[in-house]
C-alpha positions as YAML, in Angstrom:
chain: A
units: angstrom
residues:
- id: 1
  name: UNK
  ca: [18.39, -10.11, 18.76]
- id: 2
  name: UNK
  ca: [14.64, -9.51, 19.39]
- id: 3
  name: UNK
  ca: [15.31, -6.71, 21.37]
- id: 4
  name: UNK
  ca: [17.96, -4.88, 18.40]
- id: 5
  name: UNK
  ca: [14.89, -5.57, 16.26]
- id: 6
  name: UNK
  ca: [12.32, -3.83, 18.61]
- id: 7
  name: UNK
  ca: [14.43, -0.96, 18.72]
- id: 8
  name: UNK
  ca: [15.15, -0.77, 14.52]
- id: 9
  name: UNK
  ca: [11.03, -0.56, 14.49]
- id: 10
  name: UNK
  ca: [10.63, 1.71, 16.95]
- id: 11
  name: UNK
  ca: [12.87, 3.96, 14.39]
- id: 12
  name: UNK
  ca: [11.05, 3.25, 11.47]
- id: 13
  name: UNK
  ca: [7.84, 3.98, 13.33]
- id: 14
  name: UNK
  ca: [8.82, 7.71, 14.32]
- id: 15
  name: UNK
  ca: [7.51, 8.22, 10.59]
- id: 16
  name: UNK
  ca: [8.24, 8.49, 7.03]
- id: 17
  name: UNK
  ca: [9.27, 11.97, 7.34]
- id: 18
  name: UNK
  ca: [11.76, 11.10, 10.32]
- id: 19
  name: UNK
  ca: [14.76, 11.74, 8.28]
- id: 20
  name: UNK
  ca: [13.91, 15.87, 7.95]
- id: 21
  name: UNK
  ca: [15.24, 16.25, 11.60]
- id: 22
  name: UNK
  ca: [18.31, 14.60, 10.67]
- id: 23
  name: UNK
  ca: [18.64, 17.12, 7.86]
- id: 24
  name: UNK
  ca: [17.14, 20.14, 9.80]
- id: 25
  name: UNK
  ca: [20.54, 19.65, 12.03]
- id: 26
  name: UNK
  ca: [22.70, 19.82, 9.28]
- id: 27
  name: UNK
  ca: [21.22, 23.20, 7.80]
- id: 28
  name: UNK
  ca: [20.93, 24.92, 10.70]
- id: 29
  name: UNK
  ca: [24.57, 23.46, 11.46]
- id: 30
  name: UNK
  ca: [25.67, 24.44, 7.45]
- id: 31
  name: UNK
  ca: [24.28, 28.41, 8.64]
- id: 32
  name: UNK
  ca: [26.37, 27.97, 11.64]
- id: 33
  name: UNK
  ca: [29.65, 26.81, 10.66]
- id: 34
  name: UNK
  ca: [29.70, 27.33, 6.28]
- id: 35
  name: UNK
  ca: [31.22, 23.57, 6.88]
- id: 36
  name: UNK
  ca: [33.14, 22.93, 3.72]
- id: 37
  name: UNK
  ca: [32.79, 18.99, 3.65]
- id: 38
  name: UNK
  ca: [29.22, 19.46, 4.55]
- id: 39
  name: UNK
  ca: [29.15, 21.41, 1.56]
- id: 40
  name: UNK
  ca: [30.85, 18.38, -0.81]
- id: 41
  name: UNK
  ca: [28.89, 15.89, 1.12]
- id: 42
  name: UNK
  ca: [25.73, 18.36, -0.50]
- id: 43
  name: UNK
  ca: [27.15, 18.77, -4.01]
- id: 44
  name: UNK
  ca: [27.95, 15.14, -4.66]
- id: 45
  name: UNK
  ca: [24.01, 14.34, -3.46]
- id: 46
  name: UNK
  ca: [22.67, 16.92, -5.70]
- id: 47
  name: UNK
  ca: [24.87, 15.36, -8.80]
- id: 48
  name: UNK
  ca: [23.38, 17.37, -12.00]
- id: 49
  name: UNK
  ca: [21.27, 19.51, -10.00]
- id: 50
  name: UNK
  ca: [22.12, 22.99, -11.43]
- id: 51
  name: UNK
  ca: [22.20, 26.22, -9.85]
- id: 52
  name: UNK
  ca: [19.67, 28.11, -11.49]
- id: 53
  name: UNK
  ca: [16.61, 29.56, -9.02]
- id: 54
  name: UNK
  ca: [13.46, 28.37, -9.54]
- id: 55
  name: UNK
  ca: [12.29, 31.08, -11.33]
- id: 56
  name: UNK
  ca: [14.22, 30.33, -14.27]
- id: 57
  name: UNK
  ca: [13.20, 26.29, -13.97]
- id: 58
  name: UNK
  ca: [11.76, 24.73, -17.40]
- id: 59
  name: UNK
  ca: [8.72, 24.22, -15.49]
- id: 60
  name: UNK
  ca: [6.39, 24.21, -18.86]
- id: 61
  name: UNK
  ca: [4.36, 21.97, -20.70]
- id: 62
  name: UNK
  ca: [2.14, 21.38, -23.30]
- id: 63
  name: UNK
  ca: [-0.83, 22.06, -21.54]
- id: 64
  name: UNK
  ca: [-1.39, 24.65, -19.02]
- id: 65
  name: UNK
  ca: [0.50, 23.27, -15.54]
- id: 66
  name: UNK
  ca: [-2.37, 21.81, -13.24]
- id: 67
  name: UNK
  ca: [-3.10, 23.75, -10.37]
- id: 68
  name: UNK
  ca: [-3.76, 22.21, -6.87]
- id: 69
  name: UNK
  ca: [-6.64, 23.67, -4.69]
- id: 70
  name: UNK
  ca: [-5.68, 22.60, -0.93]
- id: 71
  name: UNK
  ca: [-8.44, 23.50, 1.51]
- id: 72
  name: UNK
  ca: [-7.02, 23.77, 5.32]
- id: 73
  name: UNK
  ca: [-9.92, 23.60, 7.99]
- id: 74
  name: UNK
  ca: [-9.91, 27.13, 10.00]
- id: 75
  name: UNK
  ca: [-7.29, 28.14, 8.23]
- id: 76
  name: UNK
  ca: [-7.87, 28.90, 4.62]
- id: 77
  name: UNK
  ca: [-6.86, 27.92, 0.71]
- id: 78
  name: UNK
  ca: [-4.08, 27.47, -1.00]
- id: 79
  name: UNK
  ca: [-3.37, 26.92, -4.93]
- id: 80
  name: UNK
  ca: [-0.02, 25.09, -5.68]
- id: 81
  name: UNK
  ca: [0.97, 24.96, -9.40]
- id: 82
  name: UNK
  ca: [2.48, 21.10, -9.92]
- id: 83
  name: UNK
  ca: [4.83, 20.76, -12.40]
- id: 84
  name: UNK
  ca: [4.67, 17.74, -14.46]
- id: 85
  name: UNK
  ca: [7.72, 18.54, -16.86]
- id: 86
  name: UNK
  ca: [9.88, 18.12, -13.71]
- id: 87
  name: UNK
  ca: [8.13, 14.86, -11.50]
- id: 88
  name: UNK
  ca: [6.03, 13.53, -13.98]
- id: 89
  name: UNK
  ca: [4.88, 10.19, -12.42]
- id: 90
  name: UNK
  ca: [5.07, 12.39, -9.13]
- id: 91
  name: UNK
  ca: [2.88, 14.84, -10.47]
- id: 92
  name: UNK
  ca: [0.43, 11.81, -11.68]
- id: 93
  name: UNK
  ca: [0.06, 10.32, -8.41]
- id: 94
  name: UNK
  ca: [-0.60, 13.49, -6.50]
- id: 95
  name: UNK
  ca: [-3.15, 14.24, -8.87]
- id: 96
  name: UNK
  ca: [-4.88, 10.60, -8.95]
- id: 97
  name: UNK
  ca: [-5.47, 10.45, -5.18]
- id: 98
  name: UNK
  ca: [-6.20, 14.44, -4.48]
- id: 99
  name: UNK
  ca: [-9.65, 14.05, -7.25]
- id: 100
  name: UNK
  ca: [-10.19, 10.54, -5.54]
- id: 101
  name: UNK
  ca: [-10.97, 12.57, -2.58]
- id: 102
  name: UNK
  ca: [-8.20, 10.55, -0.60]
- id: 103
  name: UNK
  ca: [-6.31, 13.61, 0.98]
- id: 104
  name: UNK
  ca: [-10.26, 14.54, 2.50]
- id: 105
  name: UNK
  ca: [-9.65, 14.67, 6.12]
- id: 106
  name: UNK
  ca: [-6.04, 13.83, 6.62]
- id: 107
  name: UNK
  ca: [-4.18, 15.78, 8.42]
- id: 108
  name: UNK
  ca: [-0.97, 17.95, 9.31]
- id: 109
  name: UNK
  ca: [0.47, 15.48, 11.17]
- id: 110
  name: UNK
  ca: [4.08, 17.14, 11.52]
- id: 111
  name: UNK
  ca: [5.12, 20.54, 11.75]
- id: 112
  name: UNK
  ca: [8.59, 21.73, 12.33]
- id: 113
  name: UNK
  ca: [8.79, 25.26, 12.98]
- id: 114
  name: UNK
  ca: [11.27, 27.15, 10.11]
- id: 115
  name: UNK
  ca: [11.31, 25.04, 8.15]
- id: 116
  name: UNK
  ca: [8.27, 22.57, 6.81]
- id: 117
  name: UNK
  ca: [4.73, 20.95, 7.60]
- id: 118
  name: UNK
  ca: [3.86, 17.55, 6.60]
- id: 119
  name: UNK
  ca: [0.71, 15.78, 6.05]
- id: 120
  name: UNK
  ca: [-1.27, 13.02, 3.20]
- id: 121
  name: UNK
  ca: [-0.80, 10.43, 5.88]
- id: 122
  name: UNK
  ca: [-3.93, 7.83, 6.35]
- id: 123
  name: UNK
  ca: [-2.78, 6.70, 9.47]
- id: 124
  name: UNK
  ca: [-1.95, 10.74, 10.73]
- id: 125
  name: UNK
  ca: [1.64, 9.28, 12.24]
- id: 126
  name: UNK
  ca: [3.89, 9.59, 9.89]
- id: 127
  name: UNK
  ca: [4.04, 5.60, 9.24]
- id: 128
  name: UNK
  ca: [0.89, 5.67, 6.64]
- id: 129
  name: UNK
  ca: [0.59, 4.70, 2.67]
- id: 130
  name: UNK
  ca: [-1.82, 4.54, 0.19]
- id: 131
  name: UNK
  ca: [-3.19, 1.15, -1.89]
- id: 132
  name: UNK
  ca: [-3.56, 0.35, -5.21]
- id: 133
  name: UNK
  ca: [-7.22, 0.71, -4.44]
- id: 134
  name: UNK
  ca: [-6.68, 4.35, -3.21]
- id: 135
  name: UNK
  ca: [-5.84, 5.56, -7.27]
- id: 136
  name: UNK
  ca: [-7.60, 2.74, -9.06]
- id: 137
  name: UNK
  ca: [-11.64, 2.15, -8.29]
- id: 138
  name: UNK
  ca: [-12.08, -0.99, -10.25]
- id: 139
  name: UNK
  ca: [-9.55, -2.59, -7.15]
- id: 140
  name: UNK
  ca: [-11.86, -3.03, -4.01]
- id: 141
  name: UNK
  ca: [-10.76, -2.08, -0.65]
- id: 142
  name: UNK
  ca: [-9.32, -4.79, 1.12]
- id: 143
  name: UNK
  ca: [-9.30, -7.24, -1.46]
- id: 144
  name: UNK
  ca: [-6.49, -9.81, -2.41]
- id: 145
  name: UNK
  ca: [-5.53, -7.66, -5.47]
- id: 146
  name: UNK
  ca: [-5.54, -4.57, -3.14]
- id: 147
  name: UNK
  ca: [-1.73, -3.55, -1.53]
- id: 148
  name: UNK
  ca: [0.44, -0.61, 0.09]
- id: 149
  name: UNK
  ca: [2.55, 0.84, -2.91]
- id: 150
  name: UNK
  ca: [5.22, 3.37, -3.58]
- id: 151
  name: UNK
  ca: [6.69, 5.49, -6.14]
- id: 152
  name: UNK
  ca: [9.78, 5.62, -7.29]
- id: 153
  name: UNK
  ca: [11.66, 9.16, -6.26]
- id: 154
  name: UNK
  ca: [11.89, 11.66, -9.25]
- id: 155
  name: UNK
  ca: [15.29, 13.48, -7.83]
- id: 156
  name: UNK
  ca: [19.10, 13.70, -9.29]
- id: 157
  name: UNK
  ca: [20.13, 11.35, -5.98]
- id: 158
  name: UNK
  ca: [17.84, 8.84, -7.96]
- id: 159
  name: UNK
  ca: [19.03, 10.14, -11.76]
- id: 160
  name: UNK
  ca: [16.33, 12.30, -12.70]
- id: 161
  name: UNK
  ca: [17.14, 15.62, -13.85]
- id: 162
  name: UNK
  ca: [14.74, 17.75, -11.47]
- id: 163
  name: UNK
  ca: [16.54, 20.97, -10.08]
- id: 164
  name: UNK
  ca: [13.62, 22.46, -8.52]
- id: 165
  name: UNK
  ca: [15.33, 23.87, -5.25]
- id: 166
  name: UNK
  ca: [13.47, 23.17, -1.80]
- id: 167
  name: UNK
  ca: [12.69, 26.90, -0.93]
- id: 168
  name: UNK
  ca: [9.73, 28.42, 0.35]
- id: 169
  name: UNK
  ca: [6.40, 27.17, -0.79]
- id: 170
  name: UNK
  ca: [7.83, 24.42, -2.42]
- id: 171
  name: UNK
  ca: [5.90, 20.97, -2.09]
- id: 172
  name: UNK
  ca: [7.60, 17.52, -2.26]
- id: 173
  name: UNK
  ca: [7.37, 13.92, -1.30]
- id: 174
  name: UNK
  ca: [7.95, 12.43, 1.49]
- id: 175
  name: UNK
  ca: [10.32, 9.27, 1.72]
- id: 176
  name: UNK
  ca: [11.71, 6.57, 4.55]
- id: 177
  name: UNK
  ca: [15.67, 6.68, 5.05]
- id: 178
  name: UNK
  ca: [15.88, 3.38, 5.48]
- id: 179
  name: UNK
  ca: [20.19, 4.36, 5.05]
- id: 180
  name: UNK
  ca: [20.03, 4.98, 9.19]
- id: 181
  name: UNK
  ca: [19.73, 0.44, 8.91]
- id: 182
  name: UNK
  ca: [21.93, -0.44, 6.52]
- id: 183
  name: UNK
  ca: [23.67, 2.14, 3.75]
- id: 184
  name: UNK
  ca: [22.80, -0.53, 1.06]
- id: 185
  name: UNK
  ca: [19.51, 0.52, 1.18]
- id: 186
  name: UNK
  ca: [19.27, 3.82, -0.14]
- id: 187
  name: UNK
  ca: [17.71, 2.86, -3.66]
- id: 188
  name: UNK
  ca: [14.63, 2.04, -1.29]
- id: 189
  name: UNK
  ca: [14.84, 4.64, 0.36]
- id: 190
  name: UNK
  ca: [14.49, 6.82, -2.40]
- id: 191
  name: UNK
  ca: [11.92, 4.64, -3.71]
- id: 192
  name: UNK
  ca: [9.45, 4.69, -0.66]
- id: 193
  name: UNK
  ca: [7.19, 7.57, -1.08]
- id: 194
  name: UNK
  ca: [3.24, 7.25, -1.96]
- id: 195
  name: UNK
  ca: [1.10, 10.15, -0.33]
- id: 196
  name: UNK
  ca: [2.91, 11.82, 2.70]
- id: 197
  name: UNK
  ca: [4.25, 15.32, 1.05]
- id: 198
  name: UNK
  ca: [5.55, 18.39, 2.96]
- id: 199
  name: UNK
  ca: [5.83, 21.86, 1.99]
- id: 200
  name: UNK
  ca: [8.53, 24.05, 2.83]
- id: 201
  name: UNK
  ca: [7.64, 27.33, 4.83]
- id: 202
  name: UNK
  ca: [11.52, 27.91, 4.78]
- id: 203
  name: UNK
  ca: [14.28, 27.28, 1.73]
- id: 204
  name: UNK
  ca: [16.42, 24.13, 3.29]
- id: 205
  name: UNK
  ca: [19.42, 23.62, 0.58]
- id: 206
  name: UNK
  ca: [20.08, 20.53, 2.33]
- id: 207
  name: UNK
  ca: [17.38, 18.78, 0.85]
- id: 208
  name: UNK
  ca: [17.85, 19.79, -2.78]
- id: 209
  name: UNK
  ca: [18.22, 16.66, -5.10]
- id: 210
  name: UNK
  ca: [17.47, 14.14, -2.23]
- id: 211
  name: UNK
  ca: [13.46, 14.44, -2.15]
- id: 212
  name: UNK
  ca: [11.31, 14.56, -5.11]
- id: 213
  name: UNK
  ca: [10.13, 18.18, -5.34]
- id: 214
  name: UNK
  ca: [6.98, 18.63, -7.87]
- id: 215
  name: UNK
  ca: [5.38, 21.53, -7.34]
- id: 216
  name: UNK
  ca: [4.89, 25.21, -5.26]
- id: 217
  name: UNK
  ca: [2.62, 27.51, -3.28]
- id: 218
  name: UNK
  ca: [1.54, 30.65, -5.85]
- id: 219
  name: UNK
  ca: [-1.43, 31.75, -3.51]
- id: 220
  name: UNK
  ca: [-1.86, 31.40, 0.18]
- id: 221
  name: UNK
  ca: [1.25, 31.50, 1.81]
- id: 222
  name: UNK
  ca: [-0.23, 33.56, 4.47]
- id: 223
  name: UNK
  ca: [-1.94, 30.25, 5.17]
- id: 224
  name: UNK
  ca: [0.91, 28.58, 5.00]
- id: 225
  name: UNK
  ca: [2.53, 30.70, 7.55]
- id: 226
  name: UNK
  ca: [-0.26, 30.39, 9.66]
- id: 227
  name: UNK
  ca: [0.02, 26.48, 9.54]
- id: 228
  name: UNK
  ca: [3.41, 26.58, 10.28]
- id: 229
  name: UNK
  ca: [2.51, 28.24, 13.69]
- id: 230
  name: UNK
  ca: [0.23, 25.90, 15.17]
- id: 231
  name: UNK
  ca: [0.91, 25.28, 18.32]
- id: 232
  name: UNK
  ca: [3.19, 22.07, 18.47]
- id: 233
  name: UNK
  ca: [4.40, 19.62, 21.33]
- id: 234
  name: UNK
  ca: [7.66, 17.19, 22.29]
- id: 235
  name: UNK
  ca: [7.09, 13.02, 21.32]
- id: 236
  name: UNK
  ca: [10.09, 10.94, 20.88]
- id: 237
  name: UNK
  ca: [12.53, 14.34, 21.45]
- id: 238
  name: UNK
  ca: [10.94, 15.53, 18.71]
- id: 239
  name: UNK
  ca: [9.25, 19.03, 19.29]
- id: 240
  name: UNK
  ca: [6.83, 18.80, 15.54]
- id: 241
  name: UNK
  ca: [3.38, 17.62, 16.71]
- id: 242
  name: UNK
  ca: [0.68, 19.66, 16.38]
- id: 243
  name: UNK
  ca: [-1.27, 20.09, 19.90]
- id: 244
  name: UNK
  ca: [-4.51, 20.25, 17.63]
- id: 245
  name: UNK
  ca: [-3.33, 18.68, 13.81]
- id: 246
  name: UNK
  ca: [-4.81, 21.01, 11.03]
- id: 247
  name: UNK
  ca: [-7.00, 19.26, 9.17]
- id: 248
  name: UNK
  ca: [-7.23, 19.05, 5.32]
- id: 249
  name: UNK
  ca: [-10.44, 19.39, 4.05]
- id: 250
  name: UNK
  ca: [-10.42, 19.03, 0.75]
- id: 251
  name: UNK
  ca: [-7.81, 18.90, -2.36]
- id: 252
  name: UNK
  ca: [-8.80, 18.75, -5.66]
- id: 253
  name: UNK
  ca: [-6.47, 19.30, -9.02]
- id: 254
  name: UNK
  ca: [-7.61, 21.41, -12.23]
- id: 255
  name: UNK
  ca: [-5.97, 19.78, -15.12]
- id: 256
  name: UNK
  ca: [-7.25, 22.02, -17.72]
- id: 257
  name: UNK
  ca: [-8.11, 19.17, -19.46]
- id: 258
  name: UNK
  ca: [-5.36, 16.97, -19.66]
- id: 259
  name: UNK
  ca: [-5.35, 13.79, -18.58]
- id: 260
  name: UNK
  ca: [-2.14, 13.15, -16.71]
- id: 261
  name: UNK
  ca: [-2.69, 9.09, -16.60]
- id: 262
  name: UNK
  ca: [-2.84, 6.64, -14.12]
- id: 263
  name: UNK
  ca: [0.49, 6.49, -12.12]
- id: 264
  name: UNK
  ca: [3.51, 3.68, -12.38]
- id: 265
  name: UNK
  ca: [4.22, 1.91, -8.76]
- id: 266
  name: UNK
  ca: [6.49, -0.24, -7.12]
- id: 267
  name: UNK
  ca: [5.27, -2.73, -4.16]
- id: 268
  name: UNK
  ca: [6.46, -1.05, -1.00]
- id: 269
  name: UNK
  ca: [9.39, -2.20, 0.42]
- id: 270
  name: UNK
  ca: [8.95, -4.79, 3.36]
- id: 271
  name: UNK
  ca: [11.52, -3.76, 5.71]
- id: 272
  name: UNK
  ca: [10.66, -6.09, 8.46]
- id: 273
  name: UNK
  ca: [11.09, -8.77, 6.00]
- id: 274
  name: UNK
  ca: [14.38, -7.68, 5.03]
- id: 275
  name: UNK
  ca: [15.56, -7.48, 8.34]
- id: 276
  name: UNK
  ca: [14.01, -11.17, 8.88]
- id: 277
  name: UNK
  ca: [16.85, -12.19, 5.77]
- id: 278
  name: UNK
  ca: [19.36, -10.64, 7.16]
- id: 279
  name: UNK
  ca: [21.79, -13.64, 8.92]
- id: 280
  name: UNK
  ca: [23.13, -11.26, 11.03]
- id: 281
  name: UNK
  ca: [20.38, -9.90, 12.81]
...
């Protein structure tokens, strides 16, 4: 038993983002072989998702949409236009933690070559969250009112009508897939992201209306492309870690004066302790 458990960890641990080379397999498989119940499998994820491009995506507001400045050590600036009307809450959280200064010296943790680079971990693993303390000042750090937490996953999988498509420049949250344990728990899975986002440097159709896309690149995507080539090297058969991890400097959100609120969140899910209730583990 202990040793099933060890190994179910050791899973888990390969990072938040671990599912992407799972679905990198499947597009580069879908390009291959056009397979027709991959296709299905895609359609019925995707639910409402329609099939207009994201240039014609109701992507307006009220206000002007906030705009993301995302300063890369040695390797330049990029702007990314968020898009509340789509991932509200999403948007909300992003914003919260990037003018708390929390992104400040995190890192590019995982880069997979064609097709995205991740970072917004605090632990630079993949296997990191943020606390309550992290978006809200008046919480100290460490305290007994201070915890991990998640937000819940603004995509159709999870029944919220956002069809922006995962091409190019787009940026979107990372999330467990805690479905590789037991299929039952794909509501937390969906459920389990907090600060690790990646952005696409390649459109991955796969991923369309299972991750919570909120936003895209509209300047810098030469320094995206750059990122995207850093020089990377095998762990756990898994060739996406950067020899020397890019290192954020700095993000900060222009709001144009809008105040996007605090956002909503869920306690993280305790998958250890669901394993622990589980009679037959």
């Amino acid at each position: 038993m202990n040793k099933i458990i060890i190994v179910i960890i050791i899973l888990i641990a390969l990072g938040i983002g671990g599912y992407f080379a799972y679905e990198y397999l499947i597009k580069k498989d879908n390009n291959e072989s056009n397979s027709e119940n991959t296709t299905n499998q895609i359609e019925e994820n995707t639910m409402n998702t329609t099939d207009s491009t994201n240039t014609t995506i109701n992507t307006t507001s009220d206000a002007q949409n906030p705009i993301a400045t995302m300063e890369v050590e040695g390797y330049g600036t990029m702007k990314i236009e968020l898009y509340p009307a789509l991932a509200p809450n999403t948007v909300a959280n992003f914003i919260t933690l990037a003018n708390n200064g929390f992104y400040d010296g995190l890192t590019f943790h995982r880069i997979m070559k064609d097709f995205m680079i991740q970072g917004g971990d605090p632990k630079g693993d993949g296997t990191g969250s943020p606390s309550l303390s992290d978006i809200d000042k008046t919480i100290k750090k460490g305290s007994a009112e201070d915890k991990e937490y998640s937000i819940v996953g603004e995509m159709s999988a999870n029944n919220y009508p956002n069809n922006l498509k995962h091409e190019k420049g787009v940026i979107s949250m990372a999330r467990a897939d805690y479905t590789q344990i037991s299929k039952d728990l794909a509501k937390d899975s969906y459920n389990s992201g907090g600060s690790q986002f990646f952005i696409m440097t390649a459109d991955a159709p796969s991923l369309n209306g299972l991750y919570a896309a909120f936003g895209k690149v509209t300047e810098g995507l030469d320094v995206l492309d750059k990122i995207a080539n850093a020089d990377v090297k095998n762990v756990n058969g898994e060739l996406s870690t950067p020899v020397n991890p890019p290192v954020i400097k700095s993000v900060r959100v222009e709001t144009f004066g809008k105040d996007y609120g605090m956002p909503q969140t869920i306690d993280k899910f305790d998958i250890q302790k669901w394993m622990g209730n589980q009679s037959t583990w």
